[in-house]
C-alpha positions as CSV (number, residue, x, y, z in Angstrom):
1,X,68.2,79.4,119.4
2,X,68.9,82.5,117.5
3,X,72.9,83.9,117.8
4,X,73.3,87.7,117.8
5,X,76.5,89.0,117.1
6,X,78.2,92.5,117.1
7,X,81.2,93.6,114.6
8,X,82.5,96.0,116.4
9,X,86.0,98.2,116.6
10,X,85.9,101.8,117.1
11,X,88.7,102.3,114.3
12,X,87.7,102.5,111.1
13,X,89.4,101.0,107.7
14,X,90.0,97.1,109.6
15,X,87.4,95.6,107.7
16,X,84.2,95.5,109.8
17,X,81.6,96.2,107.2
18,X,83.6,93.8,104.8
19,X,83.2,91.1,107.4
20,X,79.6,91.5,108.6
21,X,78.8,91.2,104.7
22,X,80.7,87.9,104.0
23,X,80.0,86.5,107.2
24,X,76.4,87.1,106.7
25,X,76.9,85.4,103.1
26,X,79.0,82.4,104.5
27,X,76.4,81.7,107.2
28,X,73.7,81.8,104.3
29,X,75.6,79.6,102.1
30,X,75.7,77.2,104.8
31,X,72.1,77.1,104.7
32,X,71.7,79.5,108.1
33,X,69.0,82.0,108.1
34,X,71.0,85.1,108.6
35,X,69.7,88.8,109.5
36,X,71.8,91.6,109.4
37,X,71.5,94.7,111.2
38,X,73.2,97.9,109.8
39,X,74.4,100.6,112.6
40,X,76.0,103.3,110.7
41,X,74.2,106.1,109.7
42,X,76.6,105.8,106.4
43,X,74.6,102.9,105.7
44,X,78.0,100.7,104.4
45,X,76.8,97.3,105.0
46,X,73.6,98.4,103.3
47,X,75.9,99.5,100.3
48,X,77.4,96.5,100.1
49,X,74.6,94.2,100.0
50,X,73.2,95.7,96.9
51,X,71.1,99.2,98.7
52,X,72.7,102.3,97.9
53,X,69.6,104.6,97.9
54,X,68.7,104.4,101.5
55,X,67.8,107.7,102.2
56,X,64.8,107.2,100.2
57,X,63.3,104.3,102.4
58,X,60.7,105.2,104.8
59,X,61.6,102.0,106.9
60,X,65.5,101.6,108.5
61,X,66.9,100.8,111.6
62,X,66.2,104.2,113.1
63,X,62.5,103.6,112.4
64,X,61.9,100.2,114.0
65,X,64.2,101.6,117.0
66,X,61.8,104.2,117.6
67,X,58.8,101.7,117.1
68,X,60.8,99.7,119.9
69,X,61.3,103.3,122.0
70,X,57.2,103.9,121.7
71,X,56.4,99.9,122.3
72,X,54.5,99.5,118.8
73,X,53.6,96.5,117.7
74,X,55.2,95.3,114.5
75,X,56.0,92.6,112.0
76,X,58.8,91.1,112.4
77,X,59.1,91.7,108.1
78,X,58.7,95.0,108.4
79,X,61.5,97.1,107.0
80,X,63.9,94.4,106.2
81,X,65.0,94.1,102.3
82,X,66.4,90.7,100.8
83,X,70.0,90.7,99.5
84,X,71.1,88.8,96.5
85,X,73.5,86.9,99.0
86,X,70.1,85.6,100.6
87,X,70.7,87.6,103.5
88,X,68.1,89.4,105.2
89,X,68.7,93.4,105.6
90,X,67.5,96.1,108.2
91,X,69.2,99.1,106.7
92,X,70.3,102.2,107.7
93,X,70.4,106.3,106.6
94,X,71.3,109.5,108.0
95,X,68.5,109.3,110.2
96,X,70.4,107.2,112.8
97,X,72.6,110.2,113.6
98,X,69.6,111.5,114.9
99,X,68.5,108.6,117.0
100,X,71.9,109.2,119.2
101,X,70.4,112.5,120.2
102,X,66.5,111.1,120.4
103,X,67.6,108.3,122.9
104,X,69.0,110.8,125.7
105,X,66.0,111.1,127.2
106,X,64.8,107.5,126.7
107,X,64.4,105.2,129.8
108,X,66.4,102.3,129.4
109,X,68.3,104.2,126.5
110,X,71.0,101.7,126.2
111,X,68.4,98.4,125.8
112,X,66.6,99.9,122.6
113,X,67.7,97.9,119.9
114,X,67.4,95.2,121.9
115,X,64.0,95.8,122.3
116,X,63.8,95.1,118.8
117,X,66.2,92.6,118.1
118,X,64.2,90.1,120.9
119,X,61.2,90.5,118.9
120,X,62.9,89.3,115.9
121,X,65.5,87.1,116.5
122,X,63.7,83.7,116.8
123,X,62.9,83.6,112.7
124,X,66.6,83.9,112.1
125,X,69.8,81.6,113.2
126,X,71.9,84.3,113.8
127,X,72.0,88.0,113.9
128,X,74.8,90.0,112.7
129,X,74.8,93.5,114.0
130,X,77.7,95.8,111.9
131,X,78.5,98.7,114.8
132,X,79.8,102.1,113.2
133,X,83.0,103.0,113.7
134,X,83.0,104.8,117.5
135,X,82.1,103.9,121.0
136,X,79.0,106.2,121.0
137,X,75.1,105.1,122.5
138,X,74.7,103.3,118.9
139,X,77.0,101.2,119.6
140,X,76.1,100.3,123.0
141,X,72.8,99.8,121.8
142,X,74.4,96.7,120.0
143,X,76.9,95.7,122.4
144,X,73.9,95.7,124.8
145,X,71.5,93.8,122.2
146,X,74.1,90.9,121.1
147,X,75.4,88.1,122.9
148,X,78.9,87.8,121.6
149,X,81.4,90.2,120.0
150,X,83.9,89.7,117.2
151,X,86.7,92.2,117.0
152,X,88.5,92.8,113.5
153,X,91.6,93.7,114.0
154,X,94.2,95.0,110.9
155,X,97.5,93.2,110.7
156,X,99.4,96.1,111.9
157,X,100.7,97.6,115.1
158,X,98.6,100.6,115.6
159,X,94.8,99.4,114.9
160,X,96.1,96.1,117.2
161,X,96.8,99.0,120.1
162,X,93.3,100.4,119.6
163,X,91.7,97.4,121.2
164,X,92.1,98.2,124.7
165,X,89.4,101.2,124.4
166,X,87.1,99.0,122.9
167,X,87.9,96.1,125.6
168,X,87.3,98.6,128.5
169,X,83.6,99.6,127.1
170,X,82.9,95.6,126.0
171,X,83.6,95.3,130.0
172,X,81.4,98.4,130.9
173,X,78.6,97.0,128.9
174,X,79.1,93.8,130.3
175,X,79.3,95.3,134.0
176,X,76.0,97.5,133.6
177,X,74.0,96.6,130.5
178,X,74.4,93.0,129.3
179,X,76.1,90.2,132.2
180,X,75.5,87.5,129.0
181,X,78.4,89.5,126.2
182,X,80.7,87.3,125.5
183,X,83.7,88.5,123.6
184,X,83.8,85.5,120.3
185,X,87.5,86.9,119.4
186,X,89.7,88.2,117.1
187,X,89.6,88.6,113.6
188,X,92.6,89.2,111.4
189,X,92.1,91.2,108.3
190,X,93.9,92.7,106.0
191,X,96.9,90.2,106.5
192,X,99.5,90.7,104.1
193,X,101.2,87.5,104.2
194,X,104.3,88.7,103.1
195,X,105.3,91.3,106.1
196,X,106.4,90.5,109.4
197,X,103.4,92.2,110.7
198,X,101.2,89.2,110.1
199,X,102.8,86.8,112.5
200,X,104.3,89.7,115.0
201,X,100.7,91.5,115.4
202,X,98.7,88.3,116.6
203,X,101.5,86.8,118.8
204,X,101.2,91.1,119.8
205,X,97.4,90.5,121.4
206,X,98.3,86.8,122.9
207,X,100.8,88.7,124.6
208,X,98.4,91.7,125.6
209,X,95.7,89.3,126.2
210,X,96.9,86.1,127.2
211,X,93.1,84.5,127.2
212,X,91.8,86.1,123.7
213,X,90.9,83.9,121.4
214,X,92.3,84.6,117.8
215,X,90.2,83.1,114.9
216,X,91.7,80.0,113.1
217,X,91.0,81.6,109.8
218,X,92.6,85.1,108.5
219,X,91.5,87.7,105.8
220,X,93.7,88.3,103.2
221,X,94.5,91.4,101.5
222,X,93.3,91.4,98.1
223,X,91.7,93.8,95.8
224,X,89.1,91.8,94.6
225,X,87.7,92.3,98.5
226,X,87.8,95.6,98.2
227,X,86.2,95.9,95.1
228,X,82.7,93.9,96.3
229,X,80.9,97.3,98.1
230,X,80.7,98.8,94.2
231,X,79.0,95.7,92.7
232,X,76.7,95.3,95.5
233,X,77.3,91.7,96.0
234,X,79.5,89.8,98.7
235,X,82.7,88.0,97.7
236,X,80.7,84.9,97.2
237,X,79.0,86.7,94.5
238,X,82.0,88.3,93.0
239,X,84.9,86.0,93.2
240,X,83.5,82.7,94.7
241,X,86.7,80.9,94.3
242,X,88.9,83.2,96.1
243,X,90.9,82.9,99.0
244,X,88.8,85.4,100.8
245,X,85.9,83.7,99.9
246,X,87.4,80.4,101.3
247,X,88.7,82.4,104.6
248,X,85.1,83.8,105.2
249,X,83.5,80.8,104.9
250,X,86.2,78.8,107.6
251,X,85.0,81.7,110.0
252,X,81.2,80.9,109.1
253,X,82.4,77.2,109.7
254,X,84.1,78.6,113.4
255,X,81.1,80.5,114.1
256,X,78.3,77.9,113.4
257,X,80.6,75.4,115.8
258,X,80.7,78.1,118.3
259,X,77.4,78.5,118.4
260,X,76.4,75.0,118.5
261,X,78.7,74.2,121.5
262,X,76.5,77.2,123.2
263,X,73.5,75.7,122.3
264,X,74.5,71.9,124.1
265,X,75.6,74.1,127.0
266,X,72.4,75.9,127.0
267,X,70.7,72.3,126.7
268,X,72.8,70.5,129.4
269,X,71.6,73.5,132.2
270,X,68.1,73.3,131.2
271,X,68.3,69.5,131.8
272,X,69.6,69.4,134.9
């Protein structure tokens, strides 16, 4: 049973793209099948797992949703590219920005990518879906095609504030598109251990929302991070031995158990 899951936050700079890059990696070096699925027509997580020249690919995201939009039959290989992290890749281009305009007139415009991501799902253990940075039909295209949500969240005040919007369409999508979205938690990135922000801004959201779960393990803030997108390699490929490496793979760790508690659950109705 395949796990699809959406990094989403509609403000930009808290470390999304990082995160559905190392994730991906983590899950992979825990010998997890992993797909990832890149939403943002400025093609970041494709960028970071090694594919700068996407505007020169005849096959992205865009393509296969439009395959999905005219019910084509297709491989389930088609389009995606191999990272050096072992990860599998559907990429993106400029040509998503389009697709928000294509799917206004599309029947059941908010299930497309999910369309496509039911077709392909089963030859991978999870699914990682980075969103682009806004709460546009893109993105409820992968609110709508994922069953769970992780929300990075910066260790500071502001981006921590932002979360409500984001709540409020997680609960629209669940309302109208997709009863199953779960929201996984928070992620803290970006944590600079030594400001008062990285203690105040979690015990911040507990207060906010009492019942959110807040990740065990945090992201640092380190430059070595920050560095990975120009190498085109995850931190597992570029500093193996750091403490971002070692936070992203106790979220892989929190993830996989999350998943596999799912799973029983899944079993234990089925049996009954």
């Amino acid at each position: 049973m395949s796990k699809v899951i959406a990094i989403c936050n509609q403000k930009g700079g808290v470390g999304k793209t990082t995160t559905a890059a190392n994730l991906g990696a983590a899950l992979a070096l825990e010998g997890k099948r992993v797909l990832a699925i890149d939403m943002d027509p400025q093609a970041d997580l494709s960028t970071c797992l090694g594919f700068n020249r996407t505007d020169a690919l005849d096959v992205t995201v865009a393509e296969m949703m439009t395959r999905a939009i005219n019910e084509e039959k297709f491989d389930w290989r088609d389009g995606l590219l191999e990272s050096k992290d072992g990860i599998y890749l559907l990429p993106s281009n400029l040509d998503l920005s389009a697709m928000e305009m294509n799917l206004v007139g599309t029947m059941n415009r908010e299930r497309v990518l999910k369309g496509y991501v039911d077709k392909v799902k089963n030859n991978f253990d999870f699914v990682i879906i980075d969103c682009m940075p806004s709460l546009g039909m893109i993105t409820i295209n992968a609110l709508s095609a994922a069953d769970s949500v992780i929300i990075p969240v910066q260790a500071h005040y502001l981006p921590a504030k932002g979360m409500e919007q984001l709540l409020k369409t997680v609960g629209k999508v669940q309302k109208f598109v997709n009863p199953e979205l779960k929201v996984d938690g928070v992620l803290m990135t970006l944590v600079d251990a030594r400001t008062t922000f990285a203690a105040e801004v979690p015990e911040m959201i507990h207060q906010m929302y009492p019942k959110m779960r807040i990740f065990q393990n945090q992201i640092p803030m380190r430059i070595k991070a920050a560095e990975t997108p120009a190498v085109g390699v995850s931190i597992f490929g570029y500093e193996p031995k750091s403490d971002v490496a070692a936070a992203y793979r106790g979220l892989a760790k929190e993830v996989i158990r999350d998943a596999a508690r799912e799973k029983a659950k899944v079993h234990s109705r089925e049996c009954r």
